[in-house]
Structure formats: structure tokens, C-alpha cells
C-alpha positions as CSV (number, residue, x, y, z in Angstrom):
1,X,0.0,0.0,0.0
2,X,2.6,2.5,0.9
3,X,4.8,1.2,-2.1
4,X,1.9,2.3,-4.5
5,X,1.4,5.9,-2.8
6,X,5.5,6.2,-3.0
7,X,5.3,5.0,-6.8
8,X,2.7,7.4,-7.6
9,X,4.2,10.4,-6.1
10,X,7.7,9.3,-8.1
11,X,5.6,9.4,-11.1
12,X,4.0,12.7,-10.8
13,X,7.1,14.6,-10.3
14,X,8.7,13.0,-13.4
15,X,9.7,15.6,-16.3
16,X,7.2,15.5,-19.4
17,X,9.2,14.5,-22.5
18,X,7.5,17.3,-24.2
19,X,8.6,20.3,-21.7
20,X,11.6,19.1,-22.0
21,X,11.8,19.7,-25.8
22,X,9.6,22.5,-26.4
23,X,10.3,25.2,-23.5
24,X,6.5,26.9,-23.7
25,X,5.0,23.2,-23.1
26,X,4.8,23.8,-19.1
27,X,3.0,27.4,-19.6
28,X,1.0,25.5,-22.4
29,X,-0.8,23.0,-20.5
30,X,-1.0,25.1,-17.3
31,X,-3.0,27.6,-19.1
32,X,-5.5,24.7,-20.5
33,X,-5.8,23.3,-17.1
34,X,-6.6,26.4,-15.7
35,X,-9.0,26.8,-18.4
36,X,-10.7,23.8,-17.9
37,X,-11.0,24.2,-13.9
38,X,-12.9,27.3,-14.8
39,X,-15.0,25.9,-16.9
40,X,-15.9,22.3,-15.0
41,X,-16.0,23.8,-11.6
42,X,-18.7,26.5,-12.7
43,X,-21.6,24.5,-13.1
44,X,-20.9,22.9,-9.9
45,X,-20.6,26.0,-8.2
46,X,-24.1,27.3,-9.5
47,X,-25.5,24.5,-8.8
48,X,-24.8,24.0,-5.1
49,X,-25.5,28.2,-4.7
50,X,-28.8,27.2,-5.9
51,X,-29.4,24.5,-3.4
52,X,-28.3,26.7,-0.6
53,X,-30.6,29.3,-2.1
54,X,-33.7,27.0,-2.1
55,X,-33.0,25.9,1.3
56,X,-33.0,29.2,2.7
57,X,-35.9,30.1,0.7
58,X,-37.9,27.3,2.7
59,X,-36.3,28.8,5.6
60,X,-38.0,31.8,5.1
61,X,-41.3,30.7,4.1
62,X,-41.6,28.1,7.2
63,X,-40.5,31.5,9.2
64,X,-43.4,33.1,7.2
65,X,-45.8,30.5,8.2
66,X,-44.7,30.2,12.0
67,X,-45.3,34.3,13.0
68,X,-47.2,35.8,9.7
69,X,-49.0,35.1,6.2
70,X,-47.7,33.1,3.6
71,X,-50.1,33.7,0.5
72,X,-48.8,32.2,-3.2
73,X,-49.5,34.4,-6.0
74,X,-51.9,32.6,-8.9
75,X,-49.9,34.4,-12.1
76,X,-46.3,33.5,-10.7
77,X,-44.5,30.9,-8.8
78,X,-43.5,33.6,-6.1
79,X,-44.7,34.3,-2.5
80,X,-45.8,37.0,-0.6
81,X,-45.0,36.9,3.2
82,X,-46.2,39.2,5.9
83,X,-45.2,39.0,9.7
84,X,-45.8,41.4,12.5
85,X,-43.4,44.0,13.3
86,X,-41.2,42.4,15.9
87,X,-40.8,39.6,13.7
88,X,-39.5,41.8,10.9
89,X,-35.8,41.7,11.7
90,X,-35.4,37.6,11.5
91,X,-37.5,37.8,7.9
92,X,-35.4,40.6,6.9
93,X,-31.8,38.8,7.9
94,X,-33.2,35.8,6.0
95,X,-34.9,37.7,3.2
96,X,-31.1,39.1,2.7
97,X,-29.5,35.5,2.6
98,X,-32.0,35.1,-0.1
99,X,-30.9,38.3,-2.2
100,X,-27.5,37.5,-1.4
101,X,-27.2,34.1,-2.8
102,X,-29.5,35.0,-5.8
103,X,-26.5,37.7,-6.1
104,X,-24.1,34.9,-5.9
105,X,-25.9,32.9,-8.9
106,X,-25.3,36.1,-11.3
107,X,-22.0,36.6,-10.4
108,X,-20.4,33.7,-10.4
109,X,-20.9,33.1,-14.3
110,X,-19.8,37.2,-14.6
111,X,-16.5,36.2,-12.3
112,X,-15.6,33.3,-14.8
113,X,-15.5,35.1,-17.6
114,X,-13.6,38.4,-16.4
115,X,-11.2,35.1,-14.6
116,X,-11.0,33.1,-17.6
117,X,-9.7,36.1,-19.6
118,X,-7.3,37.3,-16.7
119,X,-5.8,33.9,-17.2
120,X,-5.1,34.1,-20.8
121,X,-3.5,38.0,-20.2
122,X,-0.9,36.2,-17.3
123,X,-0.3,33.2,-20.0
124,X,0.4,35.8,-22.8
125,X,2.2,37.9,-20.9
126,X,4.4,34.4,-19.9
127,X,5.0,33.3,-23.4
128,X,6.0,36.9,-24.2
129,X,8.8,36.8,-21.6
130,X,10.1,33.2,-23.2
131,X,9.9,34.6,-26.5
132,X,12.1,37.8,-26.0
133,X,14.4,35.4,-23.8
134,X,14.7,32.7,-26.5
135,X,14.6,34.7,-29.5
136,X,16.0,38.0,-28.3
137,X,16.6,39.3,-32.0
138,X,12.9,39.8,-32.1
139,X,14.5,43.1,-29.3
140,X,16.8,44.1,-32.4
141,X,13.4,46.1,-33.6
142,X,12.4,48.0,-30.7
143,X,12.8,51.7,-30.3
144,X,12.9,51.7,-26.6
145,X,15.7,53.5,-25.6
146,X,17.1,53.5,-21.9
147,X,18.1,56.9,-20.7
148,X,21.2,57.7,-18.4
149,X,19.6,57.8,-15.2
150,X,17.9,54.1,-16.1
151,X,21.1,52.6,-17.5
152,X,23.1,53.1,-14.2
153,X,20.3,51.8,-12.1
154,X,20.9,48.2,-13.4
155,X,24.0,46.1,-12.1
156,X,24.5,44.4,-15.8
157,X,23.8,44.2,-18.9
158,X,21.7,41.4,-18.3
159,X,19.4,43.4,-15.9
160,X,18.9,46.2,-18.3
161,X,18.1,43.5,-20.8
162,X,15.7,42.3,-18.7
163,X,13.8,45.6,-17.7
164,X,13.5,46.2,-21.1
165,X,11.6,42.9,-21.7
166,X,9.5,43.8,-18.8
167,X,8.8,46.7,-20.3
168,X,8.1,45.4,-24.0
169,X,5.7,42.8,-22.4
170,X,4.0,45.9,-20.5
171,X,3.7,47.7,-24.0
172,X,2.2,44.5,-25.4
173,X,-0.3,43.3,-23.2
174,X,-2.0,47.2,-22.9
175,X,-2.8,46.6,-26.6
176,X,-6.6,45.2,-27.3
177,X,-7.0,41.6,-27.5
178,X,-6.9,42.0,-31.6
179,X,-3.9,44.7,-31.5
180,X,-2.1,41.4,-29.7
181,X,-2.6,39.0,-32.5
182,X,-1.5,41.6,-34.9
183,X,1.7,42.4,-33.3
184,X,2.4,38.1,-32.9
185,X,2.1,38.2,-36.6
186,X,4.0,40.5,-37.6
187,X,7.0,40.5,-35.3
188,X,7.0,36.0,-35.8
189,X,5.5,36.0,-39.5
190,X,2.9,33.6,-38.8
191,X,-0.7,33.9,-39.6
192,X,-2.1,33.2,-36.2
193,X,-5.5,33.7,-37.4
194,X,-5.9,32.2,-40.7
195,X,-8.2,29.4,-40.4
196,X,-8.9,30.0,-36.4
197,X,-12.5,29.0,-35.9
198,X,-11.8,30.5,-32.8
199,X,-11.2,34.0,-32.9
200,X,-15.2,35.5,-33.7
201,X,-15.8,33.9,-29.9
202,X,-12.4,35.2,-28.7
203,X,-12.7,38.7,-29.6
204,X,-16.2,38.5,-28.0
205,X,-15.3,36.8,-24.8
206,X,-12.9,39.3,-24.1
207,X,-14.9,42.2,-24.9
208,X,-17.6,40.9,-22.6
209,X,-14.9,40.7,-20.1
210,X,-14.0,44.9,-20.9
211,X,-18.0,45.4,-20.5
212,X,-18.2,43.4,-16.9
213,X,-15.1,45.0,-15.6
214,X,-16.1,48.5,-16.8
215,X,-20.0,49.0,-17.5
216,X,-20.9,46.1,-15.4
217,X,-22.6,44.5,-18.4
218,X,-24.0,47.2,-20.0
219,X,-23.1,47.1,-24.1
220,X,-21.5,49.7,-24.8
221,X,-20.7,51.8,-29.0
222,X,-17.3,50.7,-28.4
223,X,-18.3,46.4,-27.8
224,X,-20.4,46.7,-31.0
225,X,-17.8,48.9,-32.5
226,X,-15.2,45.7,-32.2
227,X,-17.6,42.6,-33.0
228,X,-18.7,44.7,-36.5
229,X,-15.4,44.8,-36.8
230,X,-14.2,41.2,-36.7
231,X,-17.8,39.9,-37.5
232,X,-18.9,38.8,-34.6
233,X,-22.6,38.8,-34.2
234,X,-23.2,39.8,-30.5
């Protein structure tokens, strides 16, 4: 029994033949899994916020029925509840558990997005860093000049070198979502997008993201601005 536990904790630290040959494997699947944690543990979540939700609803009509007036109305499956007065601060305390987890319902599908997208903007910005580091030429081409005052802040050459990635992955990543793709393209002359079935519900997905951080939901001229522009139908 303990051989099997000690075997299976050897096998999980053993390095992946692929990370080994192709340096952006690790980053790769990382940013897949992360993905797909997103995107299993959601329904999971909604569903148990739910449950909770239905139980404290029962919660508040059996209050309901013990101290006041429980009446269903005919044209909806709601409830009305009335209780006297000094009863009114236990309905309202579970009244708000109610509003709160109905809260929790919308939001959590809200959070996943803004999240799922916040994840792919840390996994660019990684393979941004590995590409200036393995293919440092691609550095030949930028204008960014370091200044006196910044050149004898850095112990090396190698420092400077690196604050100037830092600073080209800054540059990048501040571009839109499209801007990004472009400036892939051009600087590795690859067409990223050619034949990406993909990139209509990308360029959504992360516009809905700019409208949840920023309008909290509400479209906005610049969202249908961008999906005209890639034709994306909203």
C-alpha cells in the first residue's frame, strides 16, 4: 500500500518528455488546465448556490408560516410573506440571505469570464517573456531607448536587458485583444488567425470581459464597435 502511494508520487514529479523539448510546453498545458478548472467547476458552483438558495428560501417561508401570512401568487410561482413587526428583523436577515445568494448565482458566471480572460493575459504575458528570452533578436526592432539615469540603475547588462523585456511585455499586453494577434504576426511571421475558428468567440469573450469589468454589463458603441469589426454577431 505504501509502495503504491510512494510510486505514484515518483511518477508525478517525473519531467514531461515534451517540456523538455519544447520550453512553452509547461506554460501551455498550465494555461489549458486552468481553463478547464474554470470551466468544469462552474456549473458545480451554481448548482450548489442554488441548493443553498432554495433551502434558505424554505427557511423563510416556514418563518413566514410560523409568525405571519404566507399567500402564493396565482400568475407566478413567487410568494408573498407578511409578519408582525417584531418579527420583521429575523424575515429581513433571511430575506437578505436570499438576495445575497440569488447575487451569488449572477455573479459567479460574470466572475468566470472576467477570470477566464485574466488567465489568458498572465499566459500571454508568460510566453511573451520566453519569446524575447529565446529569441532576443525579435528586441533588435524595438525603439525603446534606456536613458542615463535608467542605464546606471541596473548592475549588468543582463538586468537592463531584462527591464527592457519587462517593459516590452508591458507595452504589449496594454494593446486590445486584436492589437495582440497583430503584433504576434508580424513580429514572428505567422498567420495566427488564418483558419482559427476560434477568434469570432475570442474577440467576444474578451470584450464581454472589458464590459463586466467597466459597464458592469451594459453594451456599450465601443463592444459593437469591435464585434462589427471582426464579424462577430453579439
Amino acid at each position: 500500500m505504501n509502495d503504491d502511494k510512494t510510486s505514484v508520487s515518483e511518477n508525478q514529479h517525473e519531467p514531461d518528455k515534451a517540456e523538455e523539448s519544447y520550453p512553452f510546453a509547461s506554460e501551455i498545458r498550465n494555461f489549458a488546465n486552468s481553463l478547464d478548472t474554470i470551466s468544469n467547476a462552474l456549473p458545480s458552483f451554481i448548482s450548489v448556490a442554488k441548493m443553498i438558495r432554495q433551502t434558505k428560501t424554505n427557511s423563510l417561508i416556514k418563518f413566514g408560516k410560523k409568525h405571519g401570512a404566507v399567500q402564493q401568487n396565482k400568475d407566478s410561482d413567487s410568494v408573498s410573506i407578511t409578519v408582525p413587526h417584531k418579527y420583521s428583523h429575523g424575515f429581513r436577515r433571511l430575506d437578505r440571505s436570499c438576495q445575497q445568494l440569488d447575487g451569488l448565482v449572477s455573479l459567479l458566471p460574470k466572475t468566470a469570464v472576467t477570470g477566464a480572460v485574466g488567465i489568458y493575459d498572465a499566459y500571454l504575458g508568460k510566453l511573451l517573456r520566453g519569446m524575447f528570452q529565446s529569441k532576443p533578436e525579435i528586441l533588435d526592432s524595438s525603439d525603446r531607448k534606456l536613458s542615463y539615469k535608467d542605464l546606471v540603475t541596473h548592475a549588468s547588462i543582463d538586468t537592463a536587458r531584462n527591464y527592457i523585456i519587462e517593459k516590452e511585455v508591458e507595452t504589449v499586453l496594454r494593446k486590445s485583444h486584436a492589437e495582440q494577434f497583430e503584433w504576434l504576426e508580424t513580429k514572428l511571421g505567422i498567420p495566427l488567425r488564418k483558419g482559427l475558428d476560434a477568434w469570432k468567440d475570442f474577440i467576444e469573450i474578451t470584450e464581454r470581459r472589458n464590459l463586466l469589468v467597466h459597464t458592469d454589463g451594459i453594451v456599450s458603441s465601443q463592444y459593437l464597435a469591435v464585434c462589427r469589426e471582426h464579424s462577430v454577431v453579439p
